[in-house]
C-alpha positions in Angstrom: -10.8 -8.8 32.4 -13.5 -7.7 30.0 -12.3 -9.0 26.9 -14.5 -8.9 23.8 -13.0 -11.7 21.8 -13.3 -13.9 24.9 -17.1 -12.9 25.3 -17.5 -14.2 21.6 -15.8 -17.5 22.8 -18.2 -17.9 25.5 -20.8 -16.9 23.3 -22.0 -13.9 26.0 -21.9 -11.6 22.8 -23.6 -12.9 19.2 -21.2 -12.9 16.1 -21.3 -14.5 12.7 -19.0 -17.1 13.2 -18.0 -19.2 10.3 -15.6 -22.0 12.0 -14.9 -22.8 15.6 -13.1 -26.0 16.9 -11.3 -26.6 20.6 -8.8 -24.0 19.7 -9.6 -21.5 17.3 -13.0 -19.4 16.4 -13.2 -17.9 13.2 -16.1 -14.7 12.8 -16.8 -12.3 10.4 -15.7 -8.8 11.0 -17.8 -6.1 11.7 -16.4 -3.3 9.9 -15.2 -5.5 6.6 -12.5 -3.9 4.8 -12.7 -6.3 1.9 -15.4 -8.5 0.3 -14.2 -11.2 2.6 -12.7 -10.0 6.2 -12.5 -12.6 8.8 -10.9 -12.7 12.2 -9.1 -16.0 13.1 -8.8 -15.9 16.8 -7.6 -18.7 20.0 -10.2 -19.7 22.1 -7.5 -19.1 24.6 -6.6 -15.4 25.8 -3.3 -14.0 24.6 -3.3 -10.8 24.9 -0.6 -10.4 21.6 1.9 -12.3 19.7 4.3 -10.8 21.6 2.8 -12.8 24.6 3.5 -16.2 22.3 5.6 -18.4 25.0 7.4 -22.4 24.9 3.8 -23.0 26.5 1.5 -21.7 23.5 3.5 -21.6 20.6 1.6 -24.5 19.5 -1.8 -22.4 18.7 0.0 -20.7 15.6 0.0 -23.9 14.0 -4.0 -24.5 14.5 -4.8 -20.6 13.3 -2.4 -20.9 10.1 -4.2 -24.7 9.4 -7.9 -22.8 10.6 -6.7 -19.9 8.0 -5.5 -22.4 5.2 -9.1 -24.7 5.8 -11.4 -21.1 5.7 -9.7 -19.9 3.2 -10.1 -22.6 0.8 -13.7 -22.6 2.1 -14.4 -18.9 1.2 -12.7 -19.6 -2.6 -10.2 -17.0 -2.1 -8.0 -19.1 -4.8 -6.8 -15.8 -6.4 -5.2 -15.4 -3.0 -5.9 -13.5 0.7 -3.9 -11.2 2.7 -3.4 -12.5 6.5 -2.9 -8.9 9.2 -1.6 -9.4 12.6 -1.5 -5.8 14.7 0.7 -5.4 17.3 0.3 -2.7 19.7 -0.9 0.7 19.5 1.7 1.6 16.7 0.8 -1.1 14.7 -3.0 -0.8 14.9 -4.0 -3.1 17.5 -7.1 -2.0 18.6 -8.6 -5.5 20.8 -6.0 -6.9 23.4 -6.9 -10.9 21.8 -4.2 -11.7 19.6 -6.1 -11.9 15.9 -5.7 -12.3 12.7 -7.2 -10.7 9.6 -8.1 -12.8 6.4 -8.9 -10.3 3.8 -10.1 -11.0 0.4 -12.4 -11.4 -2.5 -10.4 -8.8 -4.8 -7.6 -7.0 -5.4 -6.0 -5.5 -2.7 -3.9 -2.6 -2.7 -0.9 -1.3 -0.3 -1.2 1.0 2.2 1.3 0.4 5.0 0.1 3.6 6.7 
């Protein structure tokens, strides 16, 4: 498996990484979409949320208290938007179940 999130885990690849803890890495992302775009990631490989299981369910509750403490962190008080892709349809470009935490302005909608 030649994951690239995982390789930012082990550190084999450099990223800016803002937070990390035994479960959860948070890094900036390369191609920003907003004045703040994050990735909030599980140290542990899961391919997708639809992969979530009775055995890992439990890491949604450290990336949504990771996004909460970054968030608050990066003063995006006026609020954030929080992406997760699913499949090729949805946009999911890395096989690592993500999230995005975009902010810093105003953001629009564009579903498509």
């Amino acid at each position: 498996m030649d994951c690239i999130f995982c390789n930012i885990v082990e550190k084999k690849i450099s990223s800016e990484i803002l937070y990390e803890d035994d479960k959860v890495l948070v890094f900036k992302d390369l191609e920003p979409k907003a004045p703040v775009h994050v990735l909030v990631i599980p140290k542990v490989h899961i391919a997708s949320a639809m992969e979530l299981s009775e055995d890992n369910y439990e890491i949604l509750t450290s990336i949504f208290k990771t996004i909460k403490k970054i968030s608050a962190e990066l003063n995006l008080k006026d609020g954030f938007r929080i992406i997760n892709n699913y499949g090729k349809f949805g946009g999911q470009t890395v096989n690592h179940m993500h999230f995005h935490v975009l902010g810093g302005c105003q953001l629009g909608w564009n579903p498509a």
